[in-house]
C-alpha positions as CSV (number, residue, x, y, z in Angstrom):
1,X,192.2,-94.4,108.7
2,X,192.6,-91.8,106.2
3,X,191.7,-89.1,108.2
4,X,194.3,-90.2,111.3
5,X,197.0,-90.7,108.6
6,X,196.3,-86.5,107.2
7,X,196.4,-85.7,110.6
8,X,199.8,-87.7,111.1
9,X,201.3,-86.2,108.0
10,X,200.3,-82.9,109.3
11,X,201.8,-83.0,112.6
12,X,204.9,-84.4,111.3
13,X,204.9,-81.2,108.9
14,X,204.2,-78.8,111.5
15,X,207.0,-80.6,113.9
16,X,209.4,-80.5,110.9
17,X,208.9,-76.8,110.3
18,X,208.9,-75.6,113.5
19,X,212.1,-77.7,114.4
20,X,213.6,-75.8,110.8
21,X,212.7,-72.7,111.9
22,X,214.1,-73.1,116.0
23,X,217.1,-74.0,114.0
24,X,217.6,-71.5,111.4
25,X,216.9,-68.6,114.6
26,X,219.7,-69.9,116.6
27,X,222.1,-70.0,113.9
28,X,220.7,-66.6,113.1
29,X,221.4,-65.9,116.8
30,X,224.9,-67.1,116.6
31,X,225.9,-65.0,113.0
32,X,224.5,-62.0,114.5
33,X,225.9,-62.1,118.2
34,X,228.9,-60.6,117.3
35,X,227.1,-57.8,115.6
36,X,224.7,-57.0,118.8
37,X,228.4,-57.4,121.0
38,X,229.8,-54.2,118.8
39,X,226.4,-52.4,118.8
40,X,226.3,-52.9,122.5
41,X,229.9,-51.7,123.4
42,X,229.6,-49.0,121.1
43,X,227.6,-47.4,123.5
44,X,228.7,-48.2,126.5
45,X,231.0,-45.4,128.8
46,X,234.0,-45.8,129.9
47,X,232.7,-46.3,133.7
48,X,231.2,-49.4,132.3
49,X,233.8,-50.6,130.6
50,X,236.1,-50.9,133.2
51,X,233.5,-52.0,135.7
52,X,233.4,-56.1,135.8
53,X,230.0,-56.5,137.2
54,X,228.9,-54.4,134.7
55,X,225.8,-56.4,131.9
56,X,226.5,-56.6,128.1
57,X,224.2,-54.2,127.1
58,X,225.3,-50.3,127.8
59,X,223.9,-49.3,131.0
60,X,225.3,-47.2,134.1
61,X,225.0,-47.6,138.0
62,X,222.0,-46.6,139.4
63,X,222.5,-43.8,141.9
64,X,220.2,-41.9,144.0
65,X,220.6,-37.9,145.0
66,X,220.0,-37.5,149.0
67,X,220.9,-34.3,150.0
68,X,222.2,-33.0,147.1
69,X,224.5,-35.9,147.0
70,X,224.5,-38.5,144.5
71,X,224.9,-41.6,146.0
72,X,226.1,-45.5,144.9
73,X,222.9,-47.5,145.0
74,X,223.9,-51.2,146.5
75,X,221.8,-54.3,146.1
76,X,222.4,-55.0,150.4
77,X,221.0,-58.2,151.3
78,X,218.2,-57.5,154.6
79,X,218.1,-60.0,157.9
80,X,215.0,-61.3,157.1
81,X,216.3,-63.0,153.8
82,X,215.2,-60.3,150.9
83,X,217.7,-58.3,149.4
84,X,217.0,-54.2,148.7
85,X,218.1,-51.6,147.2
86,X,219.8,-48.8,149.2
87,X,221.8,-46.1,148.8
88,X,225.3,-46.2,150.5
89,X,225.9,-42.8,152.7
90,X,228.9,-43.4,154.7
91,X,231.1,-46.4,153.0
92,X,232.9,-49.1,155.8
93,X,235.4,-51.5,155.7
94,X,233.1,-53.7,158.2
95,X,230.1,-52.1,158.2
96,X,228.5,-49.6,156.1
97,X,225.1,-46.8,156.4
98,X,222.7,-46.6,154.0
99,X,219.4,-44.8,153.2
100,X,216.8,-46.0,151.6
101,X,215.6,-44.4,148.3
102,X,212.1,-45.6,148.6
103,X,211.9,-43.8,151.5
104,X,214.4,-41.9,152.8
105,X,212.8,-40.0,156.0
106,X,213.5,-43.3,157.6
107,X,216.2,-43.9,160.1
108,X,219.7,-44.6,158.7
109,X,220.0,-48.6,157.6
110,X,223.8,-49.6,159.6
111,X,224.8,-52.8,157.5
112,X,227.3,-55.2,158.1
113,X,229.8,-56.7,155.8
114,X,232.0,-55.4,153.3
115,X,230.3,-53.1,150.6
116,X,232.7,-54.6,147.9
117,X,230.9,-57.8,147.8
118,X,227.5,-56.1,147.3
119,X,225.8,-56.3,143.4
120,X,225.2,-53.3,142.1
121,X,222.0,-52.2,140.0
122,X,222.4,-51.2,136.2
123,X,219.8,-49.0,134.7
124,X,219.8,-48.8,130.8
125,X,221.7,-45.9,129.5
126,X,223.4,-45.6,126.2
127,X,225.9,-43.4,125.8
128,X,225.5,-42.3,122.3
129,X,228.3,-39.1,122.6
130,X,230.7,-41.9,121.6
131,X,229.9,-41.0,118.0
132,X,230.5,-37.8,118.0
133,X,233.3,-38.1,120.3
134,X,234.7,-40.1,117.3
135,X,233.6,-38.1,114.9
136,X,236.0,-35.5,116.0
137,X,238.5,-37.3,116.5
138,X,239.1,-39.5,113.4
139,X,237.6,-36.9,111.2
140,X,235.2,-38.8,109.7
141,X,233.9,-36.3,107.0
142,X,237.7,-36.4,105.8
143,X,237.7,-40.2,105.4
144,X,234.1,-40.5,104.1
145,X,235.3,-38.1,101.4
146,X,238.3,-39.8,100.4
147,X,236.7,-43.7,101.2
148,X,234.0,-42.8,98.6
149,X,235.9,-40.9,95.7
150,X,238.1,-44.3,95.7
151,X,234.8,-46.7,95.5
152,X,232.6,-44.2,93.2
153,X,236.2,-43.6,90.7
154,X,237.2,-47.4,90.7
155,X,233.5,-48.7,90.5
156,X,233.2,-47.0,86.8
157,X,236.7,-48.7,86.0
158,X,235.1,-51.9,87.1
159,X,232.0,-51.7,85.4
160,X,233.6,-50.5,82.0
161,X,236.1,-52.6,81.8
162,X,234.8,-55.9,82.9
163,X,231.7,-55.6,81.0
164,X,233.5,-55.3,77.6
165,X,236.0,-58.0,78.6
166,X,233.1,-60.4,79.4
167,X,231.0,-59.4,76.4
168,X,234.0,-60.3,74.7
169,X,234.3,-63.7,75.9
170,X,229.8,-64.2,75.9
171,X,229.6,-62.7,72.6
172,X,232.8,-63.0,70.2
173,X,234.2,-66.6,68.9
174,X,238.2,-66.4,68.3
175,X,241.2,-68.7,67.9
176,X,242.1,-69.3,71.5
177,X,239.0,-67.6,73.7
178,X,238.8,-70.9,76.1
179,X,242.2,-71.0,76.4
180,X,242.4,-67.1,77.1
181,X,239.5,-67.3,79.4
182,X,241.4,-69.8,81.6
183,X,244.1,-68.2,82.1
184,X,242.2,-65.1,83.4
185,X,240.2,-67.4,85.7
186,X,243.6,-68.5,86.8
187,X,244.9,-65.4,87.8
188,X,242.4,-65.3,90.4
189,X,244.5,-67.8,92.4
190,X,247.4,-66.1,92.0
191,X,248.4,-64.4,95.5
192,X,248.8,-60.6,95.9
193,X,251.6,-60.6,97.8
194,X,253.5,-62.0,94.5
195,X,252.5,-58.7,92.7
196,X,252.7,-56.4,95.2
197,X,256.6,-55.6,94.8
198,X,256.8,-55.6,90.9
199,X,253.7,-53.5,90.9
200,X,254.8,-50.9,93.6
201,X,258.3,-50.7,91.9
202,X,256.7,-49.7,88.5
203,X,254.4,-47.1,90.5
204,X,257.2,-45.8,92.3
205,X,259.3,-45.2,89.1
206,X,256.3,-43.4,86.9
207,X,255.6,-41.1,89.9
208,X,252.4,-42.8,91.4
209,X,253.0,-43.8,94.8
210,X,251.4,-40.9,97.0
211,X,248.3,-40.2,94.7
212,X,245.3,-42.4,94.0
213,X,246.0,-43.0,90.6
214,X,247.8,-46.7,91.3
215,X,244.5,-47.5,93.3
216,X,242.1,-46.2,90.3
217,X,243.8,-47.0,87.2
218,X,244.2,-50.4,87.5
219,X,240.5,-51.0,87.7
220,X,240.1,-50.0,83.9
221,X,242.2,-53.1,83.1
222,X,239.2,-55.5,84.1
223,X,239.7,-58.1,87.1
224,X,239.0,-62.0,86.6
225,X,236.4,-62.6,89.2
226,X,234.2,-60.0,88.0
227,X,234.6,-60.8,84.1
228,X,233.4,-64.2,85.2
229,X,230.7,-63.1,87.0
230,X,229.5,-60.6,84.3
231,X,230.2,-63.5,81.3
232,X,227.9,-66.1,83.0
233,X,224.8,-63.3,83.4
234,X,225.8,-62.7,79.5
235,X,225.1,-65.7,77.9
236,X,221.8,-66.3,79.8
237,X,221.0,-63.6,77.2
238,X,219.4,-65.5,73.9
239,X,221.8,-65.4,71.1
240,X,218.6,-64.7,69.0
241,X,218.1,-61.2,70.0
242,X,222.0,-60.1,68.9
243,X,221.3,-62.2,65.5
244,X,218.1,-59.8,64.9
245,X,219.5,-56.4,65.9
246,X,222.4,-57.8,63.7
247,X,219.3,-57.6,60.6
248,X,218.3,-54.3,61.4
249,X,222.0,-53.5,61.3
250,X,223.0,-53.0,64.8
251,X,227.1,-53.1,65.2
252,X,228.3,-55.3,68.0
253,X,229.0,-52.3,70.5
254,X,225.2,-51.3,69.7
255,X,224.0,-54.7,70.1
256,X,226.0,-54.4,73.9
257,X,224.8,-50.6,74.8
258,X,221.1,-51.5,73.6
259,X,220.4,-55.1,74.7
260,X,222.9,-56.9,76.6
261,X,223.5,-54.0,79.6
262,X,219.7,-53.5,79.8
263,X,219.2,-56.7,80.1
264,X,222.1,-57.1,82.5
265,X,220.7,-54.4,85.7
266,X,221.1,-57.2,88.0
267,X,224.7,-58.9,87.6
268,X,225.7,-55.3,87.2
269,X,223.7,-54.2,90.8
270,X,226.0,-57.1,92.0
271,X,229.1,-56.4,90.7
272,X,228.8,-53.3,91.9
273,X,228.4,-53.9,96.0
274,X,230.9,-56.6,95.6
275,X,233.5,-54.0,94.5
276,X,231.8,-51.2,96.8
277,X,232.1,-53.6,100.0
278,X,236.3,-54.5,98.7
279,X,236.4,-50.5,98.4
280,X,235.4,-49.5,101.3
281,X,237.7,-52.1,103.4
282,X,240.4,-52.7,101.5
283,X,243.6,-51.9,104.1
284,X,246.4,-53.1,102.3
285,X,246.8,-51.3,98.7
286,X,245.7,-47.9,100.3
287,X,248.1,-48.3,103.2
288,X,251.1,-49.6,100.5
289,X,250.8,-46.7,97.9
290,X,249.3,-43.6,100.9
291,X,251.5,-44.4,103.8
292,X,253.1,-41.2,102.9
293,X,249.5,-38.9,102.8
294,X,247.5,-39.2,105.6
295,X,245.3,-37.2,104.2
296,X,245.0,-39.0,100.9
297,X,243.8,-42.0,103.2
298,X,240.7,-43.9,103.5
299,X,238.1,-45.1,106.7
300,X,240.0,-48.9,106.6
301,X,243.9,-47.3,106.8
302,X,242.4,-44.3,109.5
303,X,240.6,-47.2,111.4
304,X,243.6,-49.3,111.5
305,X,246.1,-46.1,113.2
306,X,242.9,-44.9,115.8
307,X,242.6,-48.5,117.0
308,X,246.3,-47.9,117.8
309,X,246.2,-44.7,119.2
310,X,242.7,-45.6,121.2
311,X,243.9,-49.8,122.1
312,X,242.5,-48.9,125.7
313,X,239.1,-47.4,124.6
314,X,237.4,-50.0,122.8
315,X,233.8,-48.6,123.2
316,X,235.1,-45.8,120.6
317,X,236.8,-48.6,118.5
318,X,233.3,-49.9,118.2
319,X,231.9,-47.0,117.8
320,X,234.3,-46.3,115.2
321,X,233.3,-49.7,113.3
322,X,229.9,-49.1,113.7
323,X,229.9,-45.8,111.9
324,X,232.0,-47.2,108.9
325,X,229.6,-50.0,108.7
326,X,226.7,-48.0,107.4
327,X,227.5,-46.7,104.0
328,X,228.4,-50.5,102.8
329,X,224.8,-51.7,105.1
330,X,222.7,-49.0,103.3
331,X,224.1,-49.7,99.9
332,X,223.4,-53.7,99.9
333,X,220.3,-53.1,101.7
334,X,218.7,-50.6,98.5
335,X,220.6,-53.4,96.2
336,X,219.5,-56.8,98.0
337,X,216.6,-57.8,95.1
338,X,219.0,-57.0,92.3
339,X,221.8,-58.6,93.9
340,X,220.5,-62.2,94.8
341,X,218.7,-62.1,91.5
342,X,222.3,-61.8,89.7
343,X,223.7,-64.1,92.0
344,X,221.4,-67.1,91.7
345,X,221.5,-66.4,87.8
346,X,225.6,-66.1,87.5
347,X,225.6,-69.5,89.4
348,X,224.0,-71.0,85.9
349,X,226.4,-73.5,84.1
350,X,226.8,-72.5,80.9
């Protein structure tokens, strides 16, 4: 009895795992198809493209040289029932000659019908010149140049200021902090679009608009998501190591430099690809205060005018995505431990 009811329990295991797992690869499947769709067409050619029998994946027609002439290979269908493939010689509107490739000394194959309806074959063939195609084109080393100054410049304003803010509010007891800190949390509600005049007004005045200083500066002046972020990781920290450096005399900034940032490598890993990822695509601030200097302007703005410009070539808008997706891919892949270890711990209540 025992023995049939282990043997149960392990079958309905095994059955409840393997039903988890078909599960968690189709919805893998299904986030990812997308993905595979822009790898795909990235590399397709432009033949294919406009071709509508043409298979997801890049790939061209097959053809066959005969004669020194490179020739459409049809999939023709035979009298006796099988279907081959042959290479189409003289084109017909009711019938059609063809060699075939296989062996091509044979007498000419005379088929009837019209060659429009036949399939064609697709042989694997990616078409990677559609990165460098767009290389030239968009200028990439340009926009890679500018994209990362504005990450690498308003990543040390995040970092700086947000980490004293939230040390501030982790650390520090003062008349008012709760009440403070809510009304930071609140501003994250607040929509940019009520800002954006007010603040583009005050750029415009002081001489801003057209450099990257209204895209830079306000980073030193701390941001509400990543305070909170930063705070929660903070008072995980035991209050019992600040009290002892306190007895060998540490100030507060040395208790912060020495203990709490050390401590802190992971929150701060995350902060930092958060605000790398909203760097690198962010489209609206660069486009509102660069409009004026194309050249000032980073991958998201130059992405948004080629897909204009290029609206009938959408294997080099892929292509173009593609190629802006890899800086942000590398950076969370050689960040992914630090960064789910500083998510799961922000998520703390504290």
């Amino acid at each position: 009895m025992n023995h049939n009811l282990r043997t149960s329990r392990r079958l309905k295991d095994a059955v409840k795992a393997t039903a988890i797992t078909g599960l968690s690869i189709l919805l893998l499947a299904m986030f990812l198809s997308p993905f595979l769709f822009m790898v795909f067409t990235a590399m397709k050619s432009p033949q294919q493209m406009s071709a509508l029998d043409a298979p997801i994946w890049p790939a061209k027609q097959a053809t066959y040289t005969y004669n020194g002439n490179d020739l459409e290979v049809f999939i023709v269908p035979m009298p006796e029932g099988t279907k081959k493939e042959l290479a189409m010689l003289k084109p017909g509107r009711e019938q059609s000659i063809f060699v075939d490739p296989a062996d091509p000394n044979t007498d000419e194959i005379t088929w009837q019908g019209s060659w429009r309806t036949l399939e064609r074959p697709w042989e694997w063939s990616p078409r990677w010149e559609n990165f460098s195609e767009v290389w030239e084109l968009i200028n990439f080393p340009r926009l890679f140049r500018n994209t990362l100054f504005l990450a690498i410049m308003s990543e040390i304003g995040v970092l700086i200021s947000c980490t004293l803010v939230a040390y501030g509010f982790a650390r520090f007891r003062f008349p008012g902090r709760n009440i403070l800190f809510t009304i930071l949390i609140s501003t994250i509600f607040l929509p940019a679009a009520v800002t954006t005049i007010p603040t583009y007004t005050f750029f415009l005045k002081i001489g801003w608009v057209g450099t990257y200083l209204p895209l830079i500066i306000p980073t030193f002046f701390a941001n509400a998501y990543d305070v909170f972020l930063l705070r929660q990781y903070f008072m995980t920290i035991p209050h019992e190591m600040d009290e002892a450096a306190m007895i060998d005399g540490a100030s507060p900034f040395r208790i912060f430099w020495s203990i709490i940032l050390p401590q802190s490598i992971p929150v701060l890993v995350a902060v930092s690809v958060f605000h790398i990822v909203w760097a690198w695509n962010d489209y609206y601030n660069p486009l509102i205060y660069l409009s004026t200097k194309p050249e000032l302007q980073p991958i998201a703005v130059a992405m948004a005018r080629f897909n204009g410009i290029h609206s009938t070539n959408p294997h080099l808008i892929q292509a173009t995505a593609l190629m802006a997706l890899v800086v942000p891919l590398i950076v969370f892949l050689l960040a992914q431990r630090f960064f789910k270890q500083g998510i799961v711990i922000t998520g703390v209540e504290k």
